[in-house]
N, C-alpha and C positions, 0 to 999 in steps of 0.2 A: 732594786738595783741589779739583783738578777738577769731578771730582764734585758735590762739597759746590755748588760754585757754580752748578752745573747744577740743583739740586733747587733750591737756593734761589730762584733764578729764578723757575720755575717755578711755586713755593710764590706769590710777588709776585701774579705774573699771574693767578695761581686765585684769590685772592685776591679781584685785581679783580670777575673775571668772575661769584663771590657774589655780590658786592656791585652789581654791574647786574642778574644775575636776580632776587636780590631786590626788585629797587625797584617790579617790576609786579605784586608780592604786594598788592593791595587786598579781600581778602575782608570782607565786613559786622562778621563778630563781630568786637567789640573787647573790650577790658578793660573793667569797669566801676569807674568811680576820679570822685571829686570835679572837675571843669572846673576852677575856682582850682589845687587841688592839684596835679593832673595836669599843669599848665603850670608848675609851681614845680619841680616832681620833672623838668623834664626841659628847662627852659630852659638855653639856648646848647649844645643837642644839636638835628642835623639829625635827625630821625627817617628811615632810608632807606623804611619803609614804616608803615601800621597796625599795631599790633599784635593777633597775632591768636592767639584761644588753642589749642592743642591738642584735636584729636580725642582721644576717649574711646576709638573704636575703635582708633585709631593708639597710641595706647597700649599700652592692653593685646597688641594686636599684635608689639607691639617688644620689651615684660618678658618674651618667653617664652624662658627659661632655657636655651641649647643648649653645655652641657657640652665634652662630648666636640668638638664641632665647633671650639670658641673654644681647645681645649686640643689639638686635631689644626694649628690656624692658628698656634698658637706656635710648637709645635716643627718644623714645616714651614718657617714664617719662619726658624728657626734652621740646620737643615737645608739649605734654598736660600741661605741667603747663608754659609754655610760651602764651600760645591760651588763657588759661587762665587769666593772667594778662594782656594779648594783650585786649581781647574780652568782658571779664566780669569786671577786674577790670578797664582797660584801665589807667595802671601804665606809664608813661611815656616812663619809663626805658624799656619797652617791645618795642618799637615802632621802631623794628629793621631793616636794610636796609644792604646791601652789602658796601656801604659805613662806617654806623657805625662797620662792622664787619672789615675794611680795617683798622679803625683808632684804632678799638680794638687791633692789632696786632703792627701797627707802635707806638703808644702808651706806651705799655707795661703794667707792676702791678705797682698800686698802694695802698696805706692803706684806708681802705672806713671808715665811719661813722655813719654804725648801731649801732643801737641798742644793749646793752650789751646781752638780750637774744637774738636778732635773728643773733649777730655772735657768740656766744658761745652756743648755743642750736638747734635755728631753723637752721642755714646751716648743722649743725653735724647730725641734724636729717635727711637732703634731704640727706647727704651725705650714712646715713642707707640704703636708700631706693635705690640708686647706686649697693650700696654693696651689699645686699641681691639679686639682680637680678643676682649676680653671686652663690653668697650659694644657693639660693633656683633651681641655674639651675646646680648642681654638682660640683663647684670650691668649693676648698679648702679655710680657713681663708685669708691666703699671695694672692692667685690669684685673691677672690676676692676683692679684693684692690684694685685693677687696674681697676675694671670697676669703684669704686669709685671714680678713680684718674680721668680715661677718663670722665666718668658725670660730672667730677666738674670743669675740663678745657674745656669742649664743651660749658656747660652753660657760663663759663665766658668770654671766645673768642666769643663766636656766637648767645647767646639766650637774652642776655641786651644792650642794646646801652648806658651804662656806662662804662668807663673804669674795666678792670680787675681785682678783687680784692686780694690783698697779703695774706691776712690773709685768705681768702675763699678759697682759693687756697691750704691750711695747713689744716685750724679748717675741712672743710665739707670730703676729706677722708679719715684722718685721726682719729678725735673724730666721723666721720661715721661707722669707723669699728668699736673702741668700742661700739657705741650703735645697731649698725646691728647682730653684732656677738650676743649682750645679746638677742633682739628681734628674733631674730633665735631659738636661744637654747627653749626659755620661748614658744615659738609657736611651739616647738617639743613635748613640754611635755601636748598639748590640743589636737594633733589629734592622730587618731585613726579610720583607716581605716577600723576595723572589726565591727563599729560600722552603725547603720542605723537611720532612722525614722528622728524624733524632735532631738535627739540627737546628730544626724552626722551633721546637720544643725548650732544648737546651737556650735558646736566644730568648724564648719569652719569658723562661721561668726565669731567667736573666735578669733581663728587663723586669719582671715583677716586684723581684727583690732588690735591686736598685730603688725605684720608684713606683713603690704599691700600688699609689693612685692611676699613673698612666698605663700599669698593667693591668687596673681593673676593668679601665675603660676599656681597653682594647677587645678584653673577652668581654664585655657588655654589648660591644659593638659590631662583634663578629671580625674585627682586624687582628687578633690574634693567631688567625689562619687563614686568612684570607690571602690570595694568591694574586702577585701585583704582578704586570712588567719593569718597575722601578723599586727603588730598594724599602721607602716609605719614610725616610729618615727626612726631621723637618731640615737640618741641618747641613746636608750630606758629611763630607769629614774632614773637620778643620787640621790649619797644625794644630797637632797634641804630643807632645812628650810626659813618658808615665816611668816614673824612678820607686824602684821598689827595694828596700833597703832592711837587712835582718843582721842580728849581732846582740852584743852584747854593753853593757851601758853601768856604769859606776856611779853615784851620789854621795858626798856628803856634804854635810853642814862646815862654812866658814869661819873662825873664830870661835863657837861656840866649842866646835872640839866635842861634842857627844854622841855621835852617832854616823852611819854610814850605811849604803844600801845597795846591793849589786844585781843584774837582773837579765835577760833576754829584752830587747826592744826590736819594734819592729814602723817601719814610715813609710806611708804611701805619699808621694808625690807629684799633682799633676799639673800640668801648664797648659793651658786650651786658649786656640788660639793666638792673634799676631799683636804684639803690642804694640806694633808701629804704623798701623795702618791713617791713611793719611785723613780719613772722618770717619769716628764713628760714631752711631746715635744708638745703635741696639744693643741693652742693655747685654750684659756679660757674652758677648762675641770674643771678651778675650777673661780670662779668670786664672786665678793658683790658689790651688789646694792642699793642703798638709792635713793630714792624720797622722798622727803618734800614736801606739801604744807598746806598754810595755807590761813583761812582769816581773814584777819585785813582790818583796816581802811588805804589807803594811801597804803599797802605794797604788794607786787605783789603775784600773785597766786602760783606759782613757784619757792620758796626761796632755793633750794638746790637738787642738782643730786650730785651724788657721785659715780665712777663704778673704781673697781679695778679688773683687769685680767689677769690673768695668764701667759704668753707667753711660760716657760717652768723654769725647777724649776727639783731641787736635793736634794736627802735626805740624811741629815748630820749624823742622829742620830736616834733611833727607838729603843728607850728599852721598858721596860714592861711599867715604869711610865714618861716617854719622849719623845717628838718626837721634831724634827729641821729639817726644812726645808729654804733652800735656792733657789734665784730663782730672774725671770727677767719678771716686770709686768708694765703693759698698765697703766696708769689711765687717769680719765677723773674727772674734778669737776667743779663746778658749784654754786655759794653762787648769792645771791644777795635781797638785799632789798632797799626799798626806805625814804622817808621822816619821821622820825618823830618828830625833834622839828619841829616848825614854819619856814618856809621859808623868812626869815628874814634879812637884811642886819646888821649887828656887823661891820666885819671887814675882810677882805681877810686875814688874817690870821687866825682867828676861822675855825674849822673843817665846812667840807661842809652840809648840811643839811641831806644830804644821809647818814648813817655810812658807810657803806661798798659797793663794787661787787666785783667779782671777778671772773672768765674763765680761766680756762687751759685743754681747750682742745687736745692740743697734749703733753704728757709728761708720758715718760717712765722714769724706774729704777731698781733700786735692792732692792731686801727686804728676809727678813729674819723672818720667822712661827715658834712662838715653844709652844709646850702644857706640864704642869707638874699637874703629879696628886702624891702628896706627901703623899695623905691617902685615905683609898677608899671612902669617903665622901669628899671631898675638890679637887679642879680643877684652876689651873691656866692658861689662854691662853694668849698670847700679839703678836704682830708685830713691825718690824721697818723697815720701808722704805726710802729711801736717792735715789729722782728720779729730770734727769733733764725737765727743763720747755720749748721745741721748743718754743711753743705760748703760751700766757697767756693775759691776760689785768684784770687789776685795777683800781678801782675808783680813781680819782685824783679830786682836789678840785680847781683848775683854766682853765684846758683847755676843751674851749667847743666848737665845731663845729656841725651842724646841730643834729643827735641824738646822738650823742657822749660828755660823760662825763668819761669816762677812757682812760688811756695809754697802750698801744698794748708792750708789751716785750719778754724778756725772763729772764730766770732765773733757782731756783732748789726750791724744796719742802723739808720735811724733817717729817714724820708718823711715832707717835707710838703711840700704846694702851696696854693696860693691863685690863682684865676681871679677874672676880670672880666669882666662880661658887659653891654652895655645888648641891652636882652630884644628891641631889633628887628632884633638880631643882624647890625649892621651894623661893630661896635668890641669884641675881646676881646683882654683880656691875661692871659697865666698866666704866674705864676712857681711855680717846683718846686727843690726841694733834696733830694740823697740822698746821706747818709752813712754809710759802710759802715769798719766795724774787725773785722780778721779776725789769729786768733794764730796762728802754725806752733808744735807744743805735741809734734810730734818730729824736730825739725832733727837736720842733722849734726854733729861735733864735729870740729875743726879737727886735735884732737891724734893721728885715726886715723889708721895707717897705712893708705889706701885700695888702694895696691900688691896686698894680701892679700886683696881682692875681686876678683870678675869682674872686667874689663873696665877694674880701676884704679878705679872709680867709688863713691860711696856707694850702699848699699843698702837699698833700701823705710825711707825718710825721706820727710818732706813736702817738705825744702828749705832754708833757709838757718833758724835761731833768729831769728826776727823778729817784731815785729808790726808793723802797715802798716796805713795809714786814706786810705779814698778819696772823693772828695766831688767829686760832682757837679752844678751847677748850672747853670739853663738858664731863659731867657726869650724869651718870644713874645710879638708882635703877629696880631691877624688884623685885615683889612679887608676888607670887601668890597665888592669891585668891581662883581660884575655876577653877579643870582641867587643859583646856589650857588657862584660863584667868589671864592675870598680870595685876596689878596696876605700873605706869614706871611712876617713879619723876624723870624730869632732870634738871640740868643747866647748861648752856654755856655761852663762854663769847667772841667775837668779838674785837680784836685791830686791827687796822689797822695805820701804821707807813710810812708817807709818805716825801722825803728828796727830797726839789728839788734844788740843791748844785748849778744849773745857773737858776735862775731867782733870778728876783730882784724886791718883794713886799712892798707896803708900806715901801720905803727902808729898810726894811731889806731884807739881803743878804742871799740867802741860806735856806730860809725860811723850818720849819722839822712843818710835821701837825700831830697831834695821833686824832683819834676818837673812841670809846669807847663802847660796847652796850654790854648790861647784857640781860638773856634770862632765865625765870623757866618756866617749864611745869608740868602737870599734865595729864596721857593719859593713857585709858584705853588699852592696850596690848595683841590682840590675836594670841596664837603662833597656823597655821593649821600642 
């Protein structure tokens, strides 16, 4: 977990550091688009730069197809971080033999018992690093998939001498491509081939640390310094607006009345990309990005990922003062917190001490973009989205196995928001709701004798029989203060609604849990 915080970190600050080299991206060619329209399609968004389109030559430079190379970086990445855990950490699970590779196979999937982030974050994130050994060697979005798919079935047949796992086999290339695809795009918009000295240095190591894989290539390749007459970016530079938001952040529990938790929080937020454009078929051309973190007492560094992506999308509607868009997109989310009443025993029926997790990392949908500017001062945007849930997992408040305190399911989601804009972007409010219902559809059964397993424990289950609905909602203020500086009040608020219809607790039957948490912020907001 360590670890984990260390990348994460890190992940933040590169972030940043995009997001400033981008802003001295002023090249001539722009888009060519309507002036009314163009200011419709992108009011109460900061643009960090022009937009600029893509080399021709940098193109076709970049589709050129390297096989072998992209398929020698997978199993290499698999390789080094085996030798790894083998050598340095000396994880049990590494301690591989052709035997345990035989029982891997006769065996088959089963559901493991990580960690709520390291199966809904850290695999999805190994699974980026799959994926991009194919984007950054010429495959397309769909193609490199597959090398995601292969990385993630090599490691689990052949590089652990633990059984297989179900859900790893889903979350890491699947929620890998959403985050590979964003880490791609975001390390297109820091190099810049034409550049030399400190500078060309400062961009790679950039770029390295964004997306390891495409900065490996590049030094494999010798395009790490190599010296273009074009800038080398597959993308050149789309709209993006990048909100950068620090402050302070409040918690507590509702109704339960035991506890509360105060803290520094910190959110990146990025929007890439036009959501109105009139066809598009290449995958995340337009996406938004959320990272949360915060620090409190008790509650992890990492409280929320959020990625919504594009897959391809139709345009309904396009007048002077409206646009509608339709269309079929990716998401990935990610909530999670820990402790804040007392960890205490009351009653198996009182909410669990945790309020909330939650992971859905594979879940597509449909959703629907529209923008109304009713007067040339005032701007309305909103979305609604209706997507299903392959994988998911939730907090549940009885079933525990080694680091496992949620139920692995599926289910649907259900998004929308609505903003407020006056267009001299000095007053916005946005409200958002996301409600997510997920089934556990292979619980365990109460009447096993579990004695006659391993360890006394149930075996490759998702978790308790349940189903459980979580809903999240959150409001913002921005104002601004001075320039690109906002002042941003929020609050949100956390339910989580847990039904487990076959168990049978302090006899009662059917036992239904709610947990509760209130959330206000106060954060200083720079739009670059």
């Amino acid at each position: 977990m360590k670890k984990l915080k260390v990348c994460l970190l890190l992940l933040a600050i590169t972030i940043i550091s995009v997001a400033q080299t981008s802003t001295i991206e002023t090249l001539a060619d722009t888009f060519e688009r309507d002036t009314l329209n163009y200011s419709l399609r992108f009011v109460g968004r900061h643009l960090v730069g022009t937009p600029v389109l893509s080399d021709s030559a940098d193109v076709a430079h970049l589709s050129h197809k390297a096989f072998w190379r992209a398929t020698a970086e997978t199993v290499g990445m698999n390789i080094g971080l085996w030798a790894f855990d083998r050598y340095a950490l000396k994880g049990h699970y590494a301690y591989i033999s052709w035997n345990s590779i035989k029982e891997n196979f006769r065996h088959g999937f089963e559901w493991d018992n990580d960690h709520l982030a390291t199966n809904m974050f850290g695999h999805p994130y190994h699974g980026s690093i799959y994926f991009n050994a194919g984007r950054s060697n010429g495959f397309n979005f769909w193609q490199s998939e597959l090398f995601a798919i292969g990385g993630s079935a090599m490691w689990e047949m052949f590089m652990e001498c633990e059984y297989p796992s179900t859900n790893d086999i889903i979350a890491t290339p699947v929620g890998g491509a959403a985050l590979g695809e964003i880490f791609y795009r975001m390390s297109d918009l820091i190099i810049n081939d034409r550049s030399s000295g400190g500078e060309r240095f400062g961009r790679e190591l950039a770029t390295f640390l964004v997306d390891p894989m495409r900065g490996f290539t590049r030094i494999v390749t010798g395009r790490a310094w190599e010296r273009r007459s074009t800038s080398g970016r597959r993308f050149g530079i789309p709209p993006i607006s990048i909100d950068l938001s620090l402050g302070g952040r409040y918690i507590t529990l509702w109704d339960n009345d035991e506890g509360s938790r105060a803290g520094v929080t910190a959110k990146i937020k990025v929007e890439y990309g036009d959501r109105y454009v009139e066809n598009a078929r290449v995958p995340y051309d337009y996406f938004s990005f959320l990272l949360e973190l915060q620090g409190m007492r008790t509650q992890p560094l990492l409280s929320r990922v959020e990625i919504m992506g594009r897959l391809l999308s139709k345009e309904l509607v396009n007048w002077k003062n409206l646009n509608v868009n339709i269309g079929l997109y990716q998401h990935f989310d990610f909530f999670d917190s820990d402790t804040i009443r007392p960890e205490r025993y009351i009653s198996h029926l009182f909410p669990c001490a945790v309020p909330y997790k939650l992971g859905s990392p594979a879940t597509v949908g449909g959703g629907v973009m529209a923008r109304f500017k009713p007067s040339p001062t005032v701007a309305f945007d909103g979305y609604l989205h209706l997507n299903g849930i392959i994988l998911g997992g939730m907090l549940t408040d009885f079933y525990r196995d080694y680091n496992r305190n949620y139920n692995w399911g599926s289910g649907f989601s259900i998004k929308a928001a609505l903003g407020w804009q006056l267009t001299n972007d000095r007053v916005s409010v946005c409200l958002a709701n996301q409600f997510y219902r997920l089934y556990t559809w292979k619980g365990y059964d109460q009447n096993v004798d579990w004695s006659l397993t391993p360890e006394g424990a149930p075996v490759d289950v998702q978790g308790d029989k349940a189903n459980s609905s979580f809903n999240h909602f959150e409001v913002a203020v921005n104002c601004r203060l001075w320039r690109n500086l906002y002042l941003t009040t929020g609050f949100d608020m956390y339910i989580r609604h847990s039904n487990y219809d076959d168990l049978t607790v302090d006899n009662t039957v059917g036992p239904r849990i709610v947990s509760k948490q209130l959330g206000t912020s106060l954060m200083l907001t720079y739009k670059l």
